[in-house]
N, C-alpha and C positions, 0 to 999 in steps of 0.2 A: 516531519520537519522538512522544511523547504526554503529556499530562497528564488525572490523573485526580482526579475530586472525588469522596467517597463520606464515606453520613452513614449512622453505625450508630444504633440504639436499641434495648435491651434494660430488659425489668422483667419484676419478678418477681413471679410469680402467687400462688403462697404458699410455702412451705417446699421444698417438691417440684419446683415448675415453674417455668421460667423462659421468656419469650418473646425473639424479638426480632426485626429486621428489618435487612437494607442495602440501601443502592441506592448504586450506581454510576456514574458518567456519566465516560467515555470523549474525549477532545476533542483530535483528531490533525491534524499538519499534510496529511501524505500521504499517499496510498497507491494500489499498483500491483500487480496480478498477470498476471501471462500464462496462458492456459490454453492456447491454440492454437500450438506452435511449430515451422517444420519447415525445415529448413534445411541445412549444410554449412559446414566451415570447415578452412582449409588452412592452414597456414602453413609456411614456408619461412625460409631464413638471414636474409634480407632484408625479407619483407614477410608480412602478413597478408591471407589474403583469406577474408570471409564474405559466405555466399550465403543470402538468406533463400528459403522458400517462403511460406506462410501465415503470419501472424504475427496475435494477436489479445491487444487489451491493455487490461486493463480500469484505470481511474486514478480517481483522486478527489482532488483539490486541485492539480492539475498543469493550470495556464491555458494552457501552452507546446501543446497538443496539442488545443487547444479551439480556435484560429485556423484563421480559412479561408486557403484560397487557400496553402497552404507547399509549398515543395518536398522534394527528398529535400535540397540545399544548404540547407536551410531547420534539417535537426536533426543537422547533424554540428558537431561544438565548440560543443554550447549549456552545455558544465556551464563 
């Protein structure tokens, strides 16, 4: 989700040319990629089970992951 401002300007040179210009500004609440992911996942009648290896996660406006001191009981049921 985002919102976005942008302010056009346009004039004309003479008959033939026209100029103009935009800019844009961008203004998001979040954002999250993974680029590193390596892992395993099983699931069965009953249960699921994932196994991570590496995992590397890049975020921006997410304070949840910016705290010291969390466990792994720290990020299950935060949504």
């Amino acid at each position: 989700m985002y919102n976005q401002v942008s302010v056009n300007y346009t004039r004309e040179i003479n008959g033939r040319l026209r100029l103009g210009a935009r800019f844009k500004y961008l203004m998001g609440i979040a954002s999250g990629e993974s680029t590193d992911a390596t892992g395993s996942i099983h699931v069965s009648s009953d249960s699921i089970a994932l196994r991570t290896g590496n995992l590397k996660a890049n975020t921006a406006g997410v304070d949840f992951l910016n705290q010291k001191n969390l466990s792994t009981r720290d990020y299950v049921n935060t949504c």
